[in-house]
MIDOSE-1310 file (N, C-alpha, C; in nm, 2 decimals, decimal comma, always signed):
residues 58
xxxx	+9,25/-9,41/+6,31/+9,38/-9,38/+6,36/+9,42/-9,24/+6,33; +9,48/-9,15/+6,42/+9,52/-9,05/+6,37/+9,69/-9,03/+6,48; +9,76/-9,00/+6,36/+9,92/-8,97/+6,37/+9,93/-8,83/+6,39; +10,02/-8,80/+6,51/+10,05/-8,63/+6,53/+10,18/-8,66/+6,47
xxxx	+10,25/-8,76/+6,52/+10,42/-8,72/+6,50/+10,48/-8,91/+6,43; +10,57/-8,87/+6,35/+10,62/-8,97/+6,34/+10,65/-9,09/+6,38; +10,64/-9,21/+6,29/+10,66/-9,39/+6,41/+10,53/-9,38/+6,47; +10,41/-9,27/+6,48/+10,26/-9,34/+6,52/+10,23/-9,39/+6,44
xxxx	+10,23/-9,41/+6,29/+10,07/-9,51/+6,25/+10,18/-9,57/+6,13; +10,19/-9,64/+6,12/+10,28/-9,69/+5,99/+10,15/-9,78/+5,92; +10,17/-9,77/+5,81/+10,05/-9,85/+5,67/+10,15/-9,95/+5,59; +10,08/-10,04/+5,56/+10,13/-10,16/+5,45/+10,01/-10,18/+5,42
xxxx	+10,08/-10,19/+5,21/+10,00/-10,21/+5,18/+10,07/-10,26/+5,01; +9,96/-10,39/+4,91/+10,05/-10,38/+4,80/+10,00/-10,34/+4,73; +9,89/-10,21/+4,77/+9,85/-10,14/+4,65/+9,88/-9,99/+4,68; +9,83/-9,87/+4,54/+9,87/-9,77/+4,62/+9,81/-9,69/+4,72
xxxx	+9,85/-9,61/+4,84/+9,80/-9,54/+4,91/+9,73/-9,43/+4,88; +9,61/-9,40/+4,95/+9,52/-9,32/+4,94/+9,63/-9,16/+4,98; +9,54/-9,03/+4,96/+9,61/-8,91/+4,99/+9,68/-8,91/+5,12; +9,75/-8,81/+5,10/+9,82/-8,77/+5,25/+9,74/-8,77/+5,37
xxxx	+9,59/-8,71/+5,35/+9,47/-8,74/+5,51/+9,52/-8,87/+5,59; +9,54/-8,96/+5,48/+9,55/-9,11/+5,55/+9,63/-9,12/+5,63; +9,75/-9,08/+5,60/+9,91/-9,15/+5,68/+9,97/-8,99/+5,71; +10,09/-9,00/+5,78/+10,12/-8,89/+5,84/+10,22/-8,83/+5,76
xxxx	+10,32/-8,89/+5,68/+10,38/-8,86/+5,57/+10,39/-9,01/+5,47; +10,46/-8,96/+5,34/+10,47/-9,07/+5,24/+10,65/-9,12/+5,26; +10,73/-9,12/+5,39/+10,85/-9,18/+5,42/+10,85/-9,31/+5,35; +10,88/-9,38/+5,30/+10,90/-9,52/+5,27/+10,99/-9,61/+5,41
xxxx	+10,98/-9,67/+5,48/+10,97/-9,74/+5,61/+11,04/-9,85/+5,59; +11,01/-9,91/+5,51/+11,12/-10,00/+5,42/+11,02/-10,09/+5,30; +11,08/-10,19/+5,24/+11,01/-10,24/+5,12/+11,04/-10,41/+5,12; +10,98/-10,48/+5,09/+11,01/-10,62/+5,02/+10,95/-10,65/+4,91
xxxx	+11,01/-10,74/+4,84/+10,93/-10,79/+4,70/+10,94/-10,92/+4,72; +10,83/-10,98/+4,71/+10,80/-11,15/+4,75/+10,70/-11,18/+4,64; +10,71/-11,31/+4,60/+10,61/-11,39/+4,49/+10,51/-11,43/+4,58; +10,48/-11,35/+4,69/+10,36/-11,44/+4,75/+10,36/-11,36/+4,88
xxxx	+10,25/-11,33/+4,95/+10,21/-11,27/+5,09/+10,23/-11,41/+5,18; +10,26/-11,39/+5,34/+10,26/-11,49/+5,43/+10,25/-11,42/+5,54; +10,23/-11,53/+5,63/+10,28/-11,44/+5,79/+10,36/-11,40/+5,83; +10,54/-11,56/+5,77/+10,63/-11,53/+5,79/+10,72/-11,39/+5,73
xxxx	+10,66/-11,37/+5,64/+10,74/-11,25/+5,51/+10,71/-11,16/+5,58; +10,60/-11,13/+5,65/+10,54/-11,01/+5,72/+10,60/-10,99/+5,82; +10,61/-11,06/+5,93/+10,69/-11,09/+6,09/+10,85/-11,05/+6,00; +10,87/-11,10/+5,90/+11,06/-11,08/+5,91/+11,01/-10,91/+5,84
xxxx	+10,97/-10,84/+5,73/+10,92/-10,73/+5,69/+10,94/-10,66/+5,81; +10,86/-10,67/+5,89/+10,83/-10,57/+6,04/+10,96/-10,59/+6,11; +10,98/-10,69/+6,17/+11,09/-10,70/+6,25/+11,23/-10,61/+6,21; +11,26/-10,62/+6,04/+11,36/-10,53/+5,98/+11,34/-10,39/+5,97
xxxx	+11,20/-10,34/+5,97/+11,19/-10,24/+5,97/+11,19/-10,12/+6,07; +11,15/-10,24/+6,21/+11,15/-10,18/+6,36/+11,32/-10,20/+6,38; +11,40/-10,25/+6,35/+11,54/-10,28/+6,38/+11,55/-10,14/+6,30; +11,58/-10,11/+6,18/+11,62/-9,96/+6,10/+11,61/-9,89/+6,14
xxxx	+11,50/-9,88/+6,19/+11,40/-9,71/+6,21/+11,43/-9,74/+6,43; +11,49/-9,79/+6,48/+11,52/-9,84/+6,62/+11,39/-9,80/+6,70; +11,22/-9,86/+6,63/+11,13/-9,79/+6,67/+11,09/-9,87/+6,85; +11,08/-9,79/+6,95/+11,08/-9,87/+7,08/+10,96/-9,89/+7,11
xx	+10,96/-10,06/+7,18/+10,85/-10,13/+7,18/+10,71/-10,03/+7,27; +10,65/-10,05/+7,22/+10,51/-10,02/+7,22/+10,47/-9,87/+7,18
């Protein structure tokens, strides 16, 4: 994957990120803290984060 501009490549992850090569900047996008990974924590995670950031579909 490679990011020119902003809102191209967004990463999750719950460990830490590799150097800046990887991602396009270190913005924080948004955050949750959960006792546990799911699908649903993910789907609501993303959904809130594309709502913030008003990232448009596709």
């Amino acid at each position: 994957m490679l990011a020119t501009a902003p809102n191209q490549l967004w990463s999750w992850d719950i460990t830490k990120l590799l150097g800046p090569a990887n991602v396009f900047s270190r913005y924080v996008t948004g955050w949750m803290i959960a006792y546990r990974e799911s699908a649903e924590l993910a789907i609501q995670f993303i959904e809130e984060a594309i709502g913030k950031h008003q990232v448009l579909a596709g």
